[in-house]
C-alpha positions in Angstrom: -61.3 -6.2 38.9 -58.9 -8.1 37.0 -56.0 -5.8 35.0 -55.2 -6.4 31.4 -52.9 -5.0 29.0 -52.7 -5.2 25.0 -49.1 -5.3 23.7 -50.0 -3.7 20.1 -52.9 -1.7 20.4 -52.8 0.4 17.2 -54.1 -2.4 14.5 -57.9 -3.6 13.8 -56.7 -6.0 16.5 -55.9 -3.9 19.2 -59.4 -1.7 19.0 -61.3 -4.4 18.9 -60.0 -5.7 21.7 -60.0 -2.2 24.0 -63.7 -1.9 22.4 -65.4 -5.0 24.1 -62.5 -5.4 27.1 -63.5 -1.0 27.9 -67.1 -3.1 28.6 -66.6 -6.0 30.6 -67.8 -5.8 33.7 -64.8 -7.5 35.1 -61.9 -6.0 33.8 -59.8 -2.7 33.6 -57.6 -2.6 31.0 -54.6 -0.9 32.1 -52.1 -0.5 29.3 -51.9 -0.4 25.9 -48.6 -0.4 23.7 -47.7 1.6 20.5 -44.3 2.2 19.5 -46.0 4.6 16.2 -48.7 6.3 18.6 -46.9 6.6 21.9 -48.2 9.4 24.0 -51.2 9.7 22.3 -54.1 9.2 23.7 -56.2 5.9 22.5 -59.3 7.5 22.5 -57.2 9.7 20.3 -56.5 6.9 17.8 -59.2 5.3 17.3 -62.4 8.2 17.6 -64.7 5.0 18.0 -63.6 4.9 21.9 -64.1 8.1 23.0 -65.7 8.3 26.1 -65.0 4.9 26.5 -61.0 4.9 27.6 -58.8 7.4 29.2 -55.6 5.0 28.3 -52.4 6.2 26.5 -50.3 4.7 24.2 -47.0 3.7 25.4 -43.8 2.1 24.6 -42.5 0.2 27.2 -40.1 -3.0 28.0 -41.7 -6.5 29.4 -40.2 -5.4 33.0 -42.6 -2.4 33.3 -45.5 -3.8 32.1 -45.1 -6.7 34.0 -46.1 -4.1 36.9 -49.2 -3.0 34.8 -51.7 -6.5 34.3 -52.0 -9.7 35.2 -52.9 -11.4 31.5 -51.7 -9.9 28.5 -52.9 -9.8 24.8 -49.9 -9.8 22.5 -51.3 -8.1 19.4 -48.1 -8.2 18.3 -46.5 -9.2 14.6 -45.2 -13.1 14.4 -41.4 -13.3 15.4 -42.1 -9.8 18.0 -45.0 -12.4 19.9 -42.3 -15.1 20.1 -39.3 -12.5 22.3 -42.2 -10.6 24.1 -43.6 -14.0 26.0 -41.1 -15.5 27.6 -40.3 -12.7 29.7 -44.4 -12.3 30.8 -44.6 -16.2 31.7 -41.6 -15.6 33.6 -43.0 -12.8 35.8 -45.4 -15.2 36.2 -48.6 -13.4 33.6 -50.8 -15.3 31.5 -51.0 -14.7 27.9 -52.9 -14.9 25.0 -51.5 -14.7 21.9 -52.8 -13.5 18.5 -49.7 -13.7 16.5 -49.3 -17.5 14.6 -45.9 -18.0 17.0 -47.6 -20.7 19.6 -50.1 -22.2 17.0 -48.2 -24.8 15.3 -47.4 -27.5 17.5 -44.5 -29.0 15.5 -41.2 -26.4 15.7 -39.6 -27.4 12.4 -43.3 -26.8 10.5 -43.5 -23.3 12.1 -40.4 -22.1 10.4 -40.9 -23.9 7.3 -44.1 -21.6 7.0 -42.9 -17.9 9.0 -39.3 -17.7 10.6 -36.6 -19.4 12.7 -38.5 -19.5 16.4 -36.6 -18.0 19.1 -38.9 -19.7 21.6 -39.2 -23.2 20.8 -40.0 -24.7 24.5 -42.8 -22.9 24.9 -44.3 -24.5 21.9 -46.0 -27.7 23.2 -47.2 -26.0 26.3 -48.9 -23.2 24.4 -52.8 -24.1 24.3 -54.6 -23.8 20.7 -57.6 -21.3 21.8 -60.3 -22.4 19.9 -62.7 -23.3 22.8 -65.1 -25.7 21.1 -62.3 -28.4 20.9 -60.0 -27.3 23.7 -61.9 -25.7 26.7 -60.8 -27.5 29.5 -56.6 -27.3 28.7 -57.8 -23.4 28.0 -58.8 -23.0 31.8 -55.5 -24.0 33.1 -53.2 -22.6 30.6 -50.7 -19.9 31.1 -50.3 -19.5 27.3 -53.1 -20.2 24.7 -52.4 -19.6 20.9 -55.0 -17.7 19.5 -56.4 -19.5 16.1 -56.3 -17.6 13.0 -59.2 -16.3 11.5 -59.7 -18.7 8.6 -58.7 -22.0 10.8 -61.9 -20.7 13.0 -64.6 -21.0 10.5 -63.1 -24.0 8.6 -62.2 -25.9 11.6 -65.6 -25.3 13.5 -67.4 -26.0 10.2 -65.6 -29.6 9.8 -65.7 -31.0 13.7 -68.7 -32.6 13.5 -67.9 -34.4 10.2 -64.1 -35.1 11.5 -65.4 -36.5 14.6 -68.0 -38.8 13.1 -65.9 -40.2 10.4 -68.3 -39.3 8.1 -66.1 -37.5 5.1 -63.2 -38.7 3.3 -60.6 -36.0 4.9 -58.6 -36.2 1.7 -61.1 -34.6 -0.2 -61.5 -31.3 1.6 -61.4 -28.3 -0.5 -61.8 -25.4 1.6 -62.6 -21.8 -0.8 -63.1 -18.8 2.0 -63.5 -15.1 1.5 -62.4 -12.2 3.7 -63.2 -8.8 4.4 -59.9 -6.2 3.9 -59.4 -6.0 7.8 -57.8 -9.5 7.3 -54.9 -8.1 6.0 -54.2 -5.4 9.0 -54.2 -1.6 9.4 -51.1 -1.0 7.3 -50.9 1.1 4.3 -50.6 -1.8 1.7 -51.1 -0.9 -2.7 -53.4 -4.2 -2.3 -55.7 -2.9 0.3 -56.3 0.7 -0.8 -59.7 1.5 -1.2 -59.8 1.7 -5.6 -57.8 -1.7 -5.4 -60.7 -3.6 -3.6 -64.0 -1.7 -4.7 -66.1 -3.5 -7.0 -63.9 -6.3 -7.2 -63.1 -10.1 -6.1 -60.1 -11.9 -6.0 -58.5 -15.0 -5.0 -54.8 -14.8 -3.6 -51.6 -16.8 -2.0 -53.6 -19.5 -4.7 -52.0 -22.8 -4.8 -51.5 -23.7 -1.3 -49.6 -21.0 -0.2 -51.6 -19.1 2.5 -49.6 -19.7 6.5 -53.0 -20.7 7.6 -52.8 -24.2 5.5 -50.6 -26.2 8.0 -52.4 -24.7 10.9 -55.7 -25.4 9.3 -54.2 -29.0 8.8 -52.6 -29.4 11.9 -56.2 -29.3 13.1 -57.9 -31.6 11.0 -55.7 -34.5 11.4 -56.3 -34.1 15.4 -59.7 -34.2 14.7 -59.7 -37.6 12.1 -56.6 -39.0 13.9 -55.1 -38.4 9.7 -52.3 -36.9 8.0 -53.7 -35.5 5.1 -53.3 -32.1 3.1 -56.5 -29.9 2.0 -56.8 -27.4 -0.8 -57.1 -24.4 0.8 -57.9 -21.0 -1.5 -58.5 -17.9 0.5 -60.5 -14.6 -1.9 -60.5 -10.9 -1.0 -64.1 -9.6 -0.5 -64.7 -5.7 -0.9 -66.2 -5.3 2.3 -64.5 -3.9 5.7 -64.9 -7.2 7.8 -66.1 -10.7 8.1 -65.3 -14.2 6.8 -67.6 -16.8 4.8 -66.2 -20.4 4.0 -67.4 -22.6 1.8 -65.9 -26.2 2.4 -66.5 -29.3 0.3 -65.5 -32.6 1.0 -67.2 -36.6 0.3 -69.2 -38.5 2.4 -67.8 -42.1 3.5 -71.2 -43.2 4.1 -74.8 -42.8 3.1 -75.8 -39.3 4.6 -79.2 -37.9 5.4 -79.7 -34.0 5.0 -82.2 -33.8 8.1 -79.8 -36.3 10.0 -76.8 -34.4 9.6 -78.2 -31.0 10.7 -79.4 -33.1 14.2 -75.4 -34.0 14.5 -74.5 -30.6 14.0 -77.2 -29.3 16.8 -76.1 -32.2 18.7 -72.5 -31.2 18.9 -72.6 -27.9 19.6 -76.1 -27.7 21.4 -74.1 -26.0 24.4 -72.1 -23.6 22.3 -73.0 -20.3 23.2 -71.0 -18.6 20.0 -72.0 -21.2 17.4 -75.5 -20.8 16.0 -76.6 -23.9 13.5 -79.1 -23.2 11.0 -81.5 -25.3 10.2 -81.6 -27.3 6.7 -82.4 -24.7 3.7 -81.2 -21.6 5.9 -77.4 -20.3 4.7 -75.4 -18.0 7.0 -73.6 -14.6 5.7 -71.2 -12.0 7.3 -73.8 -9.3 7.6 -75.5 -11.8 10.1 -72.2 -12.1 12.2 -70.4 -9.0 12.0 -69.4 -7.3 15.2 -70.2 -10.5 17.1 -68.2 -13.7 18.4 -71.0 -15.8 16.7 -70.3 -18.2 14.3 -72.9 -19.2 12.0 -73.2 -22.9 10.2 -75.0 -24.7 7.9 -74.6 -28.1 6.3 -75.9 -28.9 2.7 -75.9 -32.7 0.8 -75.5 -31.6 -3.0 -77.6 -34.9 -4.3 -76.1 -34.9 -7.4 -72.5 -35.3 -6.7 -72.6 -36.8 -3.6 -70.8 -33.9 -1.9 -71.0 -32.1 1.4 -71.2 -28.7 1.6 -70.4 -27.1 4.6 -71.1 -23.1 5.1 -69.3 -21.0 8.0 -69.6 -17.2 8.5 -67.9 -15.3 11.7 -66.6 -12.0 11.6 -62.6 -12.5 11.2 -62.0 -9.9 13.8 -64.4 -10.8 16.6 -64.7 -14.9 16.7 -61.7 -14.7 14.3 -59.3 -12.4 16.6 -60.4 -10.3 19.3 -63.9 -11.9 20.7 -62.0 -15.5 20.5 -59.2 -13.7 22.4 -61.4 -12.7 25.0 -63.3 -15.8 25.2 -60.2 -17.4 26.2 -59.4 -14.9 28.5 -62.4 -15.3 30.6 -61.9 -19.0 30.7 -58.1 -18.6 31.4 -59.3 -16.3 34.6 -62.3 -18.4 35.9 -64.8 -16.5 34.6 -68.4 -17.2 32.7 -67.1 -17.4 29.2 -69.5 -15.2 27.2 -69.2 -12.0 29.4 -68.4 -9.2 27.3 -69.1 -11.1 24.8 -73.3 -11.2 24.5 -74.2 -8.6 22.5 -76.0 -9.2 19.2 -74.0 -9.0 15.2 -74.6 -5.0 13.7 -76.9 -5.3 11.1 -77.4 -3.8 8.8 
């Protein structure tokens, strides 16, 4: 058995992580931080793992649980990732991160976008964990930056297209929604139950989200461009889940039934992303509590537009599941353990 910690256990996160790591046949989680719930029992926490951990919450420094684990999941806030990592990767501990700190591959764009980075040098060795496009530098990384949750679906959803030089990247327009859990498990006005109940709403409109230059950053890997997307992100009144809807122009003359092959094609040994076949369109209920995500690609005729359809669940293939997917590849093991089970549903 291989031990794990989570640093920052007490958000969506954190239990989502203890939930599928508590049944992985390969691991024992063996810590699991909370400055607000130390002492407490996890099980205590979160009622959903009862019977499933015996774990308490503590609060300690890097040099005790360095003792604890041999990979850690920092769960952690951006800026508290960037002082918490050094000190693992010193003691010699891998780490995957959730926090944006190590996703940005260019220092000066990072702080434009959160803070001042306190860790700079470990930015071009961090690996971006999004193992479609970066599986083999995942296996022997010590560091991998976990993607965010929006970057996933759009990112995934565009590959194929990117790759092929099929779409004109400068006309992306990428309009997702997102369950509440997106915004974490503190007490916000915005996130309060009467604010999001029978409503819809977009928010940080006008290229303003911190997952633009990450969802960017990508792109331009991916077409070899330098090119800025509009990017809206909308608040859905539903507990979890993400659904993108990404438009860009073909380059070239496009075939409905041809396109679909090259999305089967690409990711025909995927075992996390599903593509449906022409006329079929994914949705969160299809996704949630699973690491899948789902894609379909549509030609609208009569505008000569692309539209591309992505659904994961923004807390499984968006945080947690993609975590853990990384993890197993970071440690040598079959990717998908832990990681089989079918989406809830209803």
């Amino acid at each position: 058995m291989i031990n794990v910690a989570i640093i920052g256990a007490s958000g969506y996160t954190g239990v989502e992580l203890a939930r599928i790591l508590c049944n992985h046949p390969n691991i024992k989680l063996t810590a699991a931080t909370s400055r607000q719930y130390a002492g407490k029992p996890l099980a205590e926490v979160f009622p959903s793992l009862r019977g499933k951990t015996e774990l308490v919450c503590e609060n300690l420094e890097p040099a005790q649980l360095c003792e604890r684990a041999d990979l850690f999941f920092t769960a952690v806030p951006h800026k508290t990732a960037m002082d918490l990592v050094p000190s693992l990767l010193a003691a010699g501990k891998k780490v995957v991160d959730l926090s944006a700190d190590f996703r940005l591959r260019d220092v000066a764009v990072y702080e434009e976008w959160y803070q001042a980075h306190s860790s700079p040098e470990l930015i071009h060795e961090a690996v971006y964990g999004l193992p479609e496009l970066y599986r083999e530098q995942i296996k022997r990384a010590r560091l991998v930056a976990n993607p965010g949750c929006y970057p996933t679906s759009i990112i995934l959803g565009l590959a194929p297209l990117l790759k092929n030089n099929i779409i004109d990247p400068t006309t992306i327009i990428a309009d997702s929604k997102s369950g509440t859990s997106g915004a974490g498990r503190g007490a916000l006005v915005g996130s309060l139950f009467c604010e999001v109940a029978d409503g819809f709403r977009a928010y940080k409109v006008g290229g303003t989200h911190r997952h633009t230059p990450e969802i960017e950053q990508e792109i331009n890997a991916l077409c070899n461009g330098s090119v800025k997307i509009s990017f809206t992100p909308h608040l859905l009144p539903i507990s979890r889940g993400i659904m993108s809807t990404v438009y860009a122009s073909p380059v070239k003359e496009c075939n409905l039934n041809d396109l679909t092959a090259l999305y089967q094609k690409t990711y025909q040994d995927e075992p996390f992303v599903r593509i449906l076949p022409a006329g079929s369109f994914p949705a969160t209920q299809y996704v949630r509590g699973s690491n899948f995500c789902d894609i379909s690609i549509n030609h609208d005729l009569r505008t000569n537009r692309l539209i591309i359809l992505s659904a994961i669940d923004n807390i499984v293939k968006g945080a947690a599941g993609q975590a853990i997917q990384n993890m197993n590849l970071m440690l040598g093991l079959q990717e998908t353990t832990g990681l089989e089970g079918a989406p809830f549903f209803p």
